[in-house]
C-alpha positions in Angstrom: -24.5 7.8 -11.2 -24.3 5.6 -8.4 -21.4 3.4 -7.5 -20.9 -0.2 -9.0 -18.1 -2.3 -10.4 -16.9 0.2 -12.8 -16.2 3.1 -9.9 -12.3 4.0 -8.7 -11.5 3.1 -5.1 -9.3 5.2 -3.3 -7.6 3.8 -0.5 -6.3 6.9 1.9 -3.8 6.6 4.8 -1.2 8.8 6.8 2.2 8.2 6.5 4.9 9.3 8.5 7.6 9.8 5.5 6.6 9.7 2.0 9.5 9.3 0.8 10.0 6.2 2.4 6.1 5.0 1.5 7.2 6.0 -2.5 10.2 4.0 -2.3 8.4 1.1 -1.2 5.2 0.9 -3.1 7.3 2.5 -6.2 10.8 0.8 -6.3 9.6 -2.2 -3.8 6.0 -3.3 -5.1 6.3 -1.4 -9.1 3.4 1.3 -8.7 3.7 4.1 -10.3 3.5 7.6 -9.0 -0.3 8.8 -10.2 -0.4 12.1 -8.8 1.8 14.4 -6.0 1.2 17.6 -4.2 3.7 19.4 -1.9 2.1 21.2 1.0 3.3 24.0 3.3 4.2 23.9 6.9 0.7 25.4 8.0 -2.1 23.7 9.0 -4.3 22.3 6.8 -1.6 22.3 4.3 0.0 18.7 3.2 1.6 16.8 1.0 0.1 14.1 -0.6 1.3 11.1 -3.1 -1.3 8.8 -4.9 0.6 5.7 -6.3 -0.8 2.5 -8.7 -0.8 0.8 -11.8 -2.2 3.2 -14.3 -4.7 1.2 -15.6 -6.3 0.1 -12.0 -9.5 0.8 -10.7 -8.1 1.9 -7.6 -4.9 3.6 -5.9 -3.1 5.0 -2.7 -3.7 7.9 -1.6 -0.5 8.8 1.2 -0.8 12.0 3.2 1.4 13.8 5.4 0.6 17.1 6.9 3.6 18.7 8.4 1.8 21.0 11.2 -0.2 18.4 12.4 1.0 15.3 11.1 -1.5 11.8 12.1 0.4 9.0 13.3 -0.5 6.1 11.3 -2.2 3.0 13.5 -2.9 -0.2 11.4 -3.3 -2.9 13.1 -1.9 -6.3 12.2 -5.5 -7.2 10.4 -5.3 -3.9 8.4 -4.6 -5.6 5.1 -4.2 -4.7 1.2 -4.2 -8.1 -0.2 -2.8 -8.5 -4.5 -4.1 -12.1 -5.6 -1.6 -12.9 -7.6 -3.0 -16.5 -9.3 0.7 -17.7 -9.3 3.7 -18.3 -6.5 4.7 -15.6 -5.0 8.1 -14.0 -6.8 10.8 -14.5 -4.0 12.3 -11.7 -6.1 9.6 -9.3 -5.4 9.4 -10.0 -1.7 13.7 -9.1 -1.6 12.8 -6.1 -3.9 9.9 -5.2 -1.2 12.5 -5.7 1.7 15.2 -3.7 0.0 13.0 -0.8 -0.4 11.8 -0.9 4.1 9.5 -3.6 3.9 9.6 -6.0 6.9 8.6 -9.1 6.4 6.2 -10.5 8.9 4.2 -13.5 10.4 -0.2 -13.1 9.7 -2.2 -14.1 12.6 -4.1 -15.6 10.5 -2.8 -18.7 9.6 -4.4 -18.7 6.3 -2.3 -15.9 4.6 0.8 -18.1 6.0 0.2 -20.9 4.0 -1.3 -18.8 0.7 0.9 -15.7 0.4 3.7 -13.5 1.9 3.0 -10.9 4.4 5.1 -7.5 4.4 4.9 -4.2 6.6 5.2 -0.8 4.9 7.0 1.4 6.3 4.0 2.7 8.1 3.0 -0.6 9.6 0.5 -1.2 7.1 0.4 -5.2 5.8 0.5 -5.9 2.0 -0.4 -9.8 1.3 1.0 -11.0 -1.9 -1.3 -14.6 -2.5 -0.7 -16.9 -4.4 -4.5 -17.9 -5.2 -6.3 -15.9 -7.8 -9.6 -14.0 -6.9 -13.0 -13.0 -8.5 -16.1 -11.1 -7.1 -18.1 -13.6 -10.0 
């Protein structure tokens, strides 16, 4: 079957400390916890936590491998945007913050004036928008 619409998107990334990456997209942003592995401390071995809503077409996948752990390098354009169609909760930005989110300045001035820009632990950028989205 080839890939269209209907076909789950996995978005992978290293992370430095899961635990910290769980407490923010869990506790901070409200995904749940989809699937976890624990690794060893050989190489090749890792641990791994896949977080979203449960009944997204998509979700995190967050890796660590102990022996030879990646170094995570977004860059400040490396973005995970959530259209949210309404304002932006200041509630869920403190909850974000709480749980080692930074919030931070876009480049582009665009996201400024249409959402809220936050760094994950890693250094990756979540964009909560206020404008609503369709591929239609």
């Amino acid at each position: 079957m080839p890939a269209d619409g209907q076909s789950h998107i996995r978005i992978a990334r290293p992370s430095r400390d899961l635990a910290a990456a769980e407490r923010f997209w869990c506790a901070g942003l409200g995904l749940s916890v989809v699937y976890r592995v624990e690794g060893g401390d050989r190489a090749g071995e890792h641990d791994l936590l896949m977080v979203g809503w449960p009944d997204a077409s998509w979700h995190l996948e967050l890796v660590h491998e102990a022996a030879r752990p990646v170094e995570p390098r977004p860059s400040e354009e490396d973005l995970l945007v959530i259209y949210l169609d309404e304002a932006v909760p200041e509630e869920l930005v403190d909850r974000l913050t709480q749980h080692g989110g930074t919030r931070v300045a876009s480049p582009n001035p665009y996201w400024n004036e249409w959402g809220v820009t936050i760094e994950d632990p890693d250094g990756y950028r979540l964009v909560l928008c206020r404008r609503g989205w369709s591929n239609s």
